[in-house]
N, C-alpha and C positions, 0 to 999 in steps of 0.2 A: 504493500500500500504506500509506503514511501516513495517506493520508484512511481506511482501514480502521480502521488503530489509535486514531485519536482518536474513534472509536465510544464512547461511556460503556460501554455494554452496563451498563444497571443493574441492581444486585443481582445480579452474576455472581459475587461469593464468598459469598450471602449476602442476608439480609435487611437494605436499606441501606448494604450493602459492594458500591461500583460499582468498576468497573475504573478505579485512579489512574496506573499506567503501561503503559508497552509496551517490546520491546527490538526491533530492525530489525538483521538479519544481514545484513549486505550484502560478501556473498563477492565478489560482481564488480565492486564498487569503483564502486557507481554515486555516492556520493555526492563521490570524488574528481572522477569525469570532470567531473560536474556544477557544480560552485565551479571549474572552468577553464573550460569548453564554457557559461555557464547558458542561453542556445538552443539547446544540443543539433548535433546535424549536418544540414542540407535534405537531404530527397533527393526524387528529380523521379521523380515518377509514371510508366509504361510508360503510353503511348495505349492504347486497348482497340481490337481489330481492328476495332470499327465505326467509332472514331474514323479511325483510318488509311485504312482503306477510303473515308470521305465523301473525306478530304481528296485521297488520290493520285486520286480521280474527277473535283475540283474540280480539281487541278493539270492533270491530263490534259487536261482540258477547258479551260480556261484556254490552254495552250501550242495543243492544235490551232485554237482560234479566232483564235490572232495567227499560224496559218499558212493554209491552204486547206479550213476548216471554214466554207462560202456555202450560204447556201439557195438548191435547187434554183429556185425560185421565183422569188428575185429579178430581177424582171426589168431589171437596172442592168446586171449579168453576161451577156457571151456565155455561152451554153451550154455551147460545147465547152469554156471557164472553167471549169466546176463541178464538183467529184470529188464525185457523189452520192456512193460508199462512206464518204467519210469522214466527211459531212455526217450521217451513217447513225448512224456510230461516235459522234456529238457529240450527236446526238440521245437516241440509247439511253445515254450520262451523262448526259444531264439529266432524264431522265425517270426514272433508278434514284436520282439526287442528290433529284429533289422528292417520291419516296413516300414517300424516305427522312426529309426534313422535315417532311413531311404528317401523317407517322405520329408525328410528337411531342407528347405530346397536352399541351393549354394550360392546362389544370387542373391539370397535376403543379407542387408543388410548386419544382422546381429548374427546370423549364422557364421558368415566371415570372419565375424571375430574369431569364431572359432574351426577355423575351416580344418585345421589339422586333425585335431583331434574326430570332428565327424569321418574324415577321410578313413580316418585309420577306424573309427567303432562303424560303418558300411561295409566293411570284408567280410564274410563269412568266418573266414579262419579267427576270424578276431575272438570271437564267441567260443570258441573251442575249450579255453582252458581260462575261465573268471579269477582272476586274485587283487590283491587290497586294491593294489596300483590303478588296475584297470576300473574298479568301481569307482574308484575316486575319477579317472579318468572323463565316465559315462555321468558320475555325476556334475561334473561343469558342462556336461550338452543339453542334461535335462532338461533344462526349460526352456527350451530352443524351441520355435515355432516350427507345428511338421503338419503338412499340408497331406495328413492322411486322415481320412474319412471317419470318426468314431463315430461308434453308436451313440444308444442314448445314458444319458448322464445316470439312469437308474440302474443302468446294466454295469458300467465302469462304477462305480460306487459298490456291487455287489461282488466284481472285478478286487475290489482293492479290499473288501473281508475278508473274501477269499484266499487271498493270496499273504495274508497276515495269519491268519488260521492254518495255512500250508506250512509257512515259517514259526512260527508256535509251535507246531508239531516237532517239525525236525529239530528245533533247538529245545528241546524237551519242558518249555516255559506251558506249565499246567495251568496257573493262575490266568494267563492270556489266553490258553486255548480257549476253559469253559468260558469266559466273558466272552468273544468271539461268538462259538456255538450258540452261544444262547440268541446271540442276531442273526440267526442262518435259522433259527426252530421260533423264532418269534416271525421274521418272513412267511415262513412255511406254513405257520397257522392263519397270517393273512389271508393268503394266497388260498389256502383250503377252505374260504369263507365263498370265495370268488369260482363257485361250479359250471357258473352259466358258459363262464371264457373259456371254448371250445378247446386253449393249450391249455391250462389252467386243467380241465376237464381230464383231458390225457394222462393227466402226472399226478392224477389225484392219489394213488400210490404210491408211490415215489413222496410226495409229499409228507403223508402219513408216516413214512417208515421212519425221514428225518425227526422228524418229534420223539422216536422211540430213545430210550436209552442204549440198547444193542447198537441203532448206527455209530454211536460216536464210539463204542469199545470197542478198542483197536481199528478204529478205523486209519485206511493208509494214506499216501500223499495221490496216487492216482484216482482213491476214492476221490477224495475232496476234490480234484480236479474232475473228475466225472460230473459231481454235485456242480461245481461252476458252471458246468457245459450246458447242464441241464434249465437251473435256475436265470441266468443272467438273461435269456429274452423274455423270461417270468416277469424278471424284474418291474418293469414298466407298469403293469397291473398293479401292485401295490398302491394303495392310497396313501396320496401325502399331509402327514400329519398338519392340522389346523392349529397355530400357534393362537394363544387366547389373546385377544386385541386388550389396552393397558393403557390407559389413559389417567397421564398425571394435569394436576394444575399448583406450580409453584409459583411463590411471590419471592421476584425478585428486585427488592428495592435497591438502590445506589445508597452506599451504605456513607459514603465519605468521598472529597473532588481534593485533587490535589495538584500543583503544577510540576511540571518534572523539566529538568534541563533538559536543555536541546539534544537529541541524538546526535551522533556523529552520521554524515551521511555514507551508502555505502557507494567504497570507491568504485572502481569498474573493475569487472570479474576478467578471467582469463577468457574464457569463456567468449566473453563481448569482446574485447581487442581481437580475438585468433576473427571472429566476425567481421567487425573492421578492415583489418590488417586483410582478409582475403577478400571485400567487398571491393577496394582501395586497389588493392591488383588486379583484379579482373577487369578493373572499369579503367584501370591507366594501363593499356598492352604497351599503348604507343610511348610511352615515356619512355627517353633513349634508354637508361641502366636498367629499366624491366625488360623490353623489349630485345637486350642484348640477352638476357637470361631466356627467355622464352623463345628467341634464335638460338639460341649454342653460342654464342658469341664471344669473343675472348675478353674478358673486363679488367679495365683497372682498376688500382687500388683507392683512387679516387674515389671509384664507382661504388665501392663499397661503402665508403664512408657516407658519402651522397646518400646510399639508402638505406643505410640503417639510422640516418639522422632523421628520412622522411617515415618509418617508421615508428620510430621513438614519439616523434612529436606527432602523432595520431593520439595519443593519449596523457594525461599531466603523468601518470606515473609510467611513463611509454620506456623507459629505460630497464626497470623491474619487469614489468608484463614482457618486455619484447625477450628479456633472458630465461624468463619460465618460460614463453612459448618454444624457445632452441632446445630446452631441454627437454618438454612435455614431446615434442614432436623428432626427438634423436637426431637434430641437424648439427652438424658441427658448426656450421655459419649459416651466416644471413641470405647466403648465395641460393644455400642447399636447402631453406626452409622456403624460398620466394619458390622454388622451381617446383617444390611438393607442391604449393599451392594451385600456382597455376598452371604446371604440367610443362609440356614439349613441345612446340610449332611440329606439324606432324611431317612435314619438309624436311626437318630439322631433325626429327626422328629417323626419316627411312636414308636420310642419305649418308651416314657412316657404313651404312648394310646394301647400297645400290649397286658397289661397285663387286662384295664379296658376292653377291646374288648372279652375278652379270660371268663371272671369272672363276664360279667352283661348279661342280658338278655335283646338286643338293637335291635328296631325293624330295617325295612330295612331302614328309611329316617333316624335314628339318627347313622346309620354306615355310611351314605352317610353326616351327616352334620360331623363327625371325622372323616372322610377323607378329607372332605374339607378344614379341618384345617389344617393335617396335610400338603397336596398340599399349602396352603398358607405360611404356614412356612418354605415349602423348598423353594419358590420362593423370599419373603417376608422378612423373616429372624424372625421376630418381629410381633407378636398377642397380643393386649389387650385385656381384659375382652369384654371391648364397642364394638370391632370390630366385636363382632359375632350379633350383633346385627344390623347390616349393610350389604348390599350389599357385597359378592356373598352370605352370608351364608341367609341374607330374600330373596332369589329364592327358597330356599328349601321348608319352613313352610312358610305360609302367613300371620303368626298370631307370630311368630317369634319364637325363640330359648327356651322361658319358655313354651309355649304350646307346642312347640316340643317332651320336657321333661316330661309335666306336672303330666305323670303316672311314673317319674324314677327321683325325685328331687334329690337323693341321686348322682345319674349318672351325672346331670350338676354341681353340685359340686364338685365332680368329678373330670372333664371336666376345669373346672376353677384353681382346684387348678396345675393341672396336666401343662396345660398349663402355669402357672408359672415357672415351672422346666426346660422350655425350653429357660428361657433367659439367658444371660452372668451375672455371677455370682464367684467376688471376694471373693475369703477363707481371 
């Protein structure tokens, strides 16, 4: 609300009479909390059911592999060794855990952030063998947005009982199981009220037997996964409980007024200058010492100085902001932060690579991975060596950027050196 008030609003009493003050009522004392608390209080985010869901599937899965989760197949195992059913149950998690990755699409924004680690939890192989590392792994993707299809919210809800109830069991926590069971036999009687619903109708057995005490002794983990298979399109029929409507009336008088010194205003966030600072470049290409950067051009030391002075003075504390933005964004200089900004003349990009294009003999993926550099440097601005070694350029070769080469070594040398010539670079 401050940043409201210090709006000028010009000419709001008038012609030439701008707004010169404001007053801030602050009935609930924020500005005390705030000069004791000035961060304020953390508080820790609730997981969203998809996040919770990936993870108790990975945990689950996890725990039956370090017990009797063997591929029927392997032929290292006696047979009568092998409990297909559960081999069953580990399979059907890993195959609901990879659409569920699959489905996260690489173009989103916040995915990218973490493109590595999705790359590597989408392998198949990956699932093979769950330990700590890897859970902690899958759990920094969890809440990553996955453009796959779920059902409905009463079915994943009956999803995430279940599968706490599975993990109860095998870590032998009794106190959790029967609390659990007891919302799988309170469903079940729901649901057994519910005859007319033709599915409902069919499983009126099955229902029945859940409420018995015999189902839940010794019951196993493929039971309970059977029991999920069956209940979760049930789910939906359950009625949802009516919370009872609550209607207060309190009196709240203004107890005591008091005046409080002025706040300090706040100054400008990094935030806002990195805004600036990239608004200021975009809209000045033409300015000679940007436009030397955004050609390839060779700069002086001059030129440097020139703009990092026309940065500084974009803001009063433009000296501080402009050395947290080098550091927030890994630029060594001023050169190397303007060029992330606003990228590569795409001229300027292809032609360190026009002449090696013209003069090797490059089959069709290794035109397609020098194109993709050059596309990253007009967007990008800035290519290391290590980056081609990374996501987008391992989509091309699966085996990465030296086996790409590995019949043209002379060419990714090439490639590397040539790629130096496209940074800012002081005579």
């Amino acid at each position: 609300m401050i940043g409201r008030g210090t709006r000028l609003c010009p000419n709001l009493f008038g012609e030439g009479q701008d707004k010169k003050d404001f007053r801030i009522f602050d009935f609930c004392g924020n500005f005390d909390f705030f000069n004791e608390h000035p961060e304020g209080f953390t508080t820790t985010a609730q997981p969203s059911l998809s996040h919770r869901l990936i993870m108790l599937r990975a945990t689950l899965l996890k725990t039956l592999q370090a017990g009797e989760c063997h591929d029927p197949n392997d032929q290292t195992r006696p047979n009568d060794k092998v409990d297909t059913s559960v081999y069953n149950v580990c399979n059907t998690l890993q195959n609901d855990l990879l659409a569920e990755i699959n489905a996260m699409n690489t173009d989103n924004f916040m995915v990218r952030q973490r493109l590595h680690a999705v790359e590597k939890c989408q392998q198949p192989e990956y699932w093979k063998r769950l330990d700590e590392d890897k859970l902690s792994e899958i759990e920094s993707i969890a809440s990553l947005p996955s453009e796959l299809q779920h059902d409905d919210i009463e079915s994943r809800l009956l999803d995430n009982t279940a599968f706490q109830l599975q993990l109860a069991l095998l870590e032998g926590e009794h106190k959790r199981f029967d609390g659990l069971s007891k919302k799988i036999i309170s469903l079940a009687v729901d649901l057994s009220e519910k005859q007319s619903v033709p599915a409902i109708k069919n499983k009126l057995d099955y229902l029945a037997d859940i409420q018995t005490v015999e189902f839940w002794q010794d019951v196993t983990i493929e039971q309970l996964e059977e029991m999920r298979l069956i209940l979760r399109p049930l789910a939906v029929f359950v009625d949802k409980k009516q919370r009872p409507l609550i209607e207060i009336d309190i009196d709240d008088p203004i107890i005591e007024l008091s005046d409080l010194e002025e706040p300090p205003l706040p100054a400008m966030t990094g935030e806002q200058y990195y805004k600036m600072v990239e608004s200021y470049l975009k809209t000045h290409l033409s300015q000679p010492v940007i436009h030397k950067i955004y050609t390839n051009q060779v700069l002086t030391a001059y030129d440097v100085t020139q703009l990092e002075q026309i940065l500084v003075e974009l803001a009063d504390d433009g000296d501080v902001l402009l050395s947290d933005l080098l550091a927030g964004n890994q630029a060594q200089n001023v050169l190397v932060l303007v060029r992330k900004v606003i990228g590569l003349d795409r001229a300027s990009a292809e032609a360190p690579f026009q002449e090696l294009l013209q003069t090797t003999h490059c089959n069709e993926k290794q035109i397609h991975f020098i194109s993709k550099i050059i596309e990253q440097l007009t967007t990008n601005g800035i290519l290391e060596a290590a980056d081609l070694y990374e996501a987008p350029f391992t989509k091309i070769h699966h085996l990465g950027v030296d086996d790409l080469f590995a019949n043209n070594d002379n060419v990714l040398e090439e490639v590397f050196e040539r790629l130096e010539r496209t940074k800012p670079v002081v005579a």
